[in-house]
N, C-alpha and C positions, 0 to 999 in steps of 0.2 A: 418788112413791108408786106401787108396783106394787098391783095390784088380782086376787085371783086369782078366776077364774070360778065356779072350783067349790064356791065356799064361799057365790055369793049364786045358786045355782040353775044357772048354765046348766052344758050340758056340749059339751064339741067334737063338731063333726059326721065323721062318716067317712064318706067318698065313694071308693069303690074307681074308678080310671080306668086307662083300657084306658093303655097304654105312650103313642101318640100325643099322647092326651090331660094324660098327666102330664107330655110332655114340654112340652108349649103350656105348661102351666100354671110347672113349675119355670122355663123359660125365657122367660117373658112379653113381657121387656126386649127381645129379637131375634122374639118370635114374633108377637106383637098390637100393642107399640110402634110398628114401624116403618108399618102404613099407618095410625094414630092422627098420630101425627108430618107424616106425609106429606100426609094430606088436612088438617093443619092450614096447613101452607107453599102446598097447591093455595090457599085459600081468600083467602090475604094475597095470593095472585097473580094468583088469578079476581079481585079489586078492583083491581091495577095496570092489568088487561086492560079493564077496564072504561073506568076513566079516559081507556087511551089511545085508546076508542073514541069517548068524546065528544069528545076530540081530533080524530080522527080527521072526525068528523061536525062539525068546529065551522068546520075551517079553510075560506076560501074558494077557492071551488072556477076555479084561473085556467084550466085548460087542458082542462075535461072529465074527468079521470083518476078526481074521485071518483065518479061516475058509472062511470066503467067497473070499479072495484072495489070499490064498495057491497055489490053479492053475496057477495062473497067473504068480506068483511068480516062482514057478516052470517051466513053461512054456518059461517064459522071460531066468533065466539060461539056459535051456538048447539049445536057440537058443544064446545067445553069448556065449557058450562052442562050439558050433557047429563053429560060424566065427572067433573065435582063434585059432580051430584047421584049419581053413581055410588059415588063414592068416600065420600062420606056413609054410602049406605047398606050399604057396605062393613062402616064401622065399627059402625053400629047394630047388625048383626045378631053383630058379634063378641064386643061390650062392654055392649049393651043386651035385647036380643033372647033372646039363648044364652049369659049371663052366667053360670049357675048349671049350663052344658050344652057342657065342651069341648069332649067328646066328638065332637055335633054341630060346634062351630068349626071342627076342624083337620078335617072335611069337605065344610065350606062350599066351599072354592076347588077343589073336583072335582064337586061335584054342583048348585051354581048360577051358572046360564050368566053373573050379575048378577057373580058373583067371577070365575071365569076368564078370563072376556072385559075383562077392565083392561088387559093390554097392546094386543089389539089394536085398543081406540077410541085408545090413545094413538100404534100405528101408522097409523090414520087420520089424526088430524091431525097426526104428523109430514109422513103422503106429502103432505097437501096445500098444508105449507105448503112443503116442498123446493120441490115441483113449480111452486108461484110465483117462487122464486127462479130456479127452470130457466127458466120461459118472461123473467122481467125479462133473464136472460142472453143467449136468442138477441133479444130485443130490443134488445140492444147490440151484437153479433156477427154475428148470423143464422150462423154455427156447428154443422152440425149432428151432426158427430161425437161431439164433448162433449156436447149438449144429448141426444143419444140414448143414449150410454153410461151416462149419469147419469139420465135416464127408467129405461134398462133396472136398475140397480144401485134405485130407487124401487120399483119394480116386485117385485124378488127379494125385499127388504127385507120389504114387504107379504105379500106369500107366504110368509115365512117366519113371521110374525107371526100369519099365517092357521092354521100347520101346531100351532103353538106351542099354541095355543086349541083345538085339535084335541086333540091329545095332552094335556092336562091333566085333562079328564075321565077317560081311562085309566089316569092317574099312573106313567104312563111316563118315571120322570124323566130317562134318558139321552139319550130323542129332545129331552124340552123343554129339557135341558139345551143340547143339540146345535146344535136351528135357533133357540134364545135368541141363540148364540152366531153363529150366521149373518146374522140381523136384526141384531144391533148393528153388527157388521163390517159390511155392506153401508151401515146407514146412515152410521157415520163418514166412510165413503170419499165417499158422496154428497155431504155435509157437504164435506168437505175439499175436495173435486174442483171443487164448483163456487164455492163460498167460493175458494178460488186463480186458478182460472181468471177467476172476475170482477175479482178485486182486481188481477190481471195489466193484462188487457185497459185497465180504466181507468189504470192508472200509464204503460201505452205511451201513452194519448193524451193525456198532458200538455201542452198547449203552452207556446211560450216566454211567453207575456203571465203575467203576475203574478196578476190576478185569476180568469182561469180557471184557470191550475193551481193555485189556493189551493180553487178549488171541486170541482178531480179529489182533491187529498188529503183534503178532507174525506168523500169519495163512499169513498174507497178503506177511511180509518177507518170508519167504517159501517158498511163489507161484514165487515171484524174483529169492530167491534164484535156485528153483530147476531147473526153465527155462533158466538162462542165459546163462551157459556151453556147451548144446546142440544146442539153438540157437545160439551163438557166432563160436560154432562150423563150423556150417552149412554157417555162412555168409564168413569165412574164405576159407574153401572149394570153393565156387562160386568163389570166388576174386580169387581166384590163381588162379583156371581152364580157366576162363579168360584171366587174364594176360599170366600165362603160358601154353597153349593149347596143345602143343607138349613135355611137361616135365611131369613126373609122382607124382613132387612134391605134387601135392592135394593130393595122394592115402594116404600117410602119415599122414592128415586131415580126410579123409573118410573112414579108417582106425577105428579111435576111436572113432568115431561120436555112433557106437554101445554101447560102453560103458557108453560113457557120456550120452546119451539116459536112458540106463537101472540102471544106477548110481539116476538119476534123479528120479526115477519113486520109488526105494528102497527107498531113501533118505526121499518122502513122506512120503511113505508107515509107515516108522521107527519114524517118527518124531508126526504123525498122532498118534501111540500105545505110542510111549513115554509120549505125553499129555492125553493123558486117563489113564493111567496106574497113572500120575501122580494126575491127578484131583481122579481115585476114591483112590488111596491113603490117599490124602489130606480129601476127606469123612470116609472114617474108621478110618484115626488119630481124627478127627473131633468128630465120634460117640463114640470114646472110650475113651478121654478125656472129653468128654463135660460132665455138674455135669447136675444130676436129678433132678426136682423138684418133691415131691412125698407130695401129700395133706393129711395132717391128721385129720383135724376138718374144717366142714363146719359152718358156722352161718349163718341161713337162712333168719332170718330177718334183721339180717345187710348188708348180701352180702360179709361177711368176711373168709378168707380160711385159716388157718393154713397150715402151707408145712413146707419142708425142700430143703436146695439144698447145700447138702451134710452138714446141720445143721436142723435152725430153722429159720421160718422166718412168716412173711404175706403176705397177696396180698390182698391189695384194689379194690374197683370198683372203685376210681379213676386212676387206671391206675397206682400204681406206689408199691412198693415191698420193704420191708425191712428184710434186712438180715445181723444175728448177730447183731444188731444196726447201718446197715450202709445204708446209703437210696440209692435206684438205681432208674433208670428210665426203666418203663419197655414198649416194643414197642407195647405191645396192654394186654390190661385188660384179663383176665381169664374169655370170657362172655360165655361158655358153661356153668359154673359152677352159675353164676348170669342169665342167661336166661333159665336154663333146673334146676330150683333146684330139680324137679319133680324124673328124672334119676338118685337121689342120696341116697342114704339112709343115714336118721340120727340118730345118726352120722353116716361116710361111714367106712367102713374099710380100716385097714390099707394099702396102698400102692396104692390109687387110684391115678393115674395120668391123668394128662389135655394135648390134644393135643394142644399147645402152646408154639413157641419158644418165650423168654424172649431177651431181648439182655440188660446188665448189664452194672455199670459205666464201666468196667474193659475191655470192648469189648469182654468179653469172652458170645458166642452164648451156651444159651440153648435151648435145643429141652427135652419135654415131649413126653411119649407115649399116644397114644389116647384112649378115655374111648368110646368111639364110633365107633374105627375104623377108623378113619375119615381121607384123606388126608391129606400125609406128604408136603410141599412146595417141589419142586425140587430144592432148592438150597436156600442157607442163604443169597444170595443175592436178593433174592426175597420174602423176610419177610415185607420191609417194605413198598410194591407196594402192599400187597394182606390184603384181612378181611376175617373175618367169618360171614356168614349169615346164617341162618336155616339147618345146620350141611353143608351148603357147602362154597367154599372156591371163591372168588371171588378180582379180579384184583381192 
């Protein structure tokens, strides 16, 4: 059923609009859509960020680290709480505010500091979250050529971002066209430079043992994963702004680029505690199921040691260990106990242990405590790369 106006009272309104404002208006889909759009995608992702901060604050804390990037963490929220609430009232004053007043709209992004200034809170928190990634890099490297080229390329990036915000009140569109196109460039390269450079460095120090290099590839996926969203972000942006110069379609891009930033940097942060959290896990299940060998009888002229490990058994100077009746190989002799018979008394008492991991048929790793003190290995994979010499411990 059509319904025509003019026959129950009303009549169409005429609103004469300056050219600008007609064009806002006939092209709305490119003109007020895109930061409508945009600060709807910020919002579903200010909530991912969220989450991953109680993550972040949930995991246990093994080595001090969240302490040392608590601030940051902190820091980084409260600067995308601050461009959500930006981007909010971005929209209010577009769709809400000057609904009936395009006129005023298509002047809002030259005459309010609250609309111009969108890109460069979202170059803020891009510099600070690169410039974390820079310093995690010379933290693996100490590096300083990279870690400065890529400050300095941080640096330019921000200044241009700066110049950008500048020129926008004048509507100078060639300059913000111009250092739009500087800032982006600089950042990808940032992005790119040091995303490679990391992923490099970690793939050179794979080593041969199986479980650490399964933990350098997943370090390496990582450095992919957390870079690609933000940089894909940023080459999108450029390319539209480009192509479309006079349409506000980027903002819709440039928009979220904060979040996927600060998405990125959490994501680290999370996945960084997750694997320590996990590995010292995996060492207290380690230490608290591993069996004891505990020495009950020395024989000093044979070089033969009575133990148990969680029974009865022996241990030869030839290197090798029988327990219950069953024969193991073990990965290094008990030679504190055949080189030092001196430190024992005979017989010793009971519960004298030897610092010496055994590794058994059964692949089940034992670790002894030490009757000396004496350095623990840092890790069961580095039992069969290391010896004992004159109570110290040697590669």
């Amino acid at each position: 059923m059509t319904i025509n106006i003019t026959t129950i009272g009303f009549e169409p309104s005429t609103i004469i609009l300056s050219p600008p404002a007609q064009q806002l208006v006939t092209e709305a889909n490119v003109q007020i859509a895109p930061p409508i759009m945009g600060t709807f995608a910020d919002m579903l992702l200010q909530g991912i960020l969220f989450s991953q901060t109680a993550n972040f604050f949930g995991f246990r804390d093994t080595d001090g680290s969240k302490n040392r990037f608590t601030w940051l963490v902190i820091l980084l929220n409260a600067l995308c709480i601050t461009k959500s609430a930006q981007n909010i009232l971005i929209c209010w004053n577009m769709v809400i505010a000057n609904y009936c007043n395009p006129d005023v709209t298509v002047l809002l992004i030259a005459v309010d500091w609250r609309h111009y200034s969108t890109g460069l809170t979202t170059a803020i928190i891009a510099s600070l979250v690169q410039s974390f990634f820079i310093y995690r890099y010379w933290m693996l490297t100490r590096r300083r050529i990279i870690c400065g080229v890529t400050m300095l390329g941080v640096a330019f990036s921000l200044v241009a971002a700066i110049l950008v915000t500048v020129y926008l009140p004048r509507v100078e569109h060639h300059r913000i066209r111009a250092w739009s196109l500087v800032h982006f460039i600089f950042a990808i390269a940032v992005d790119t430079l040091i995303t490679g450079a990391t992923a490099l460095h970690l793939y050179q120090q794979r080593p041969d043992m199986r479980s650490t290099s399964e933990l350098i590839d997943r370090l390496v996926r990582m450095t992919w994963q957390t870079a690609l969203p933000p940089t894909l972000g940023v080459v999108v942006t450029a390319v539209v702004l480009e192509t479309r110069p006079i349409e506000l379609t980027h903002l819709a891009f440039n928009i979220v680029l904060s979040k996927l930033y600060a998405i990125s940097l959490m994501y680290t942060l999370n996945t960084r505690n997750e694997m320590r959290s996990e590995r010292a896990s995996s060492h207290e299940a380690s230490a608290s199921t591993g069996a004891r060998i505990t020495v009950t009888n020395i024989h000093h002229n044979t070089g033969r040691a009575s133990m148990s490990i969680g029974g009865s058994g022996t241990i030869n100077t030839n290197g090798h260990a029988a327990v219950h009746g069953r024969h193991t190989s073990a990965t290094r002799i008990v030679s504190f106990i055949t080189d030092h018979p001196d430190k024992l008394h005979s017989p010793p008492p009971l519960g004298v242990h030897v610092a010496t991991p055994v590794h058994r048929s059964d692949s089940t790793d034992v670790e002894m405590d030490s009757l000396e003190k004496l350095p623990r290995p840092n890790d069961d994979s580095d039992v069969d790369r290391e010896d004992w010499k004159d109570k110290k411990r040697i590669a």
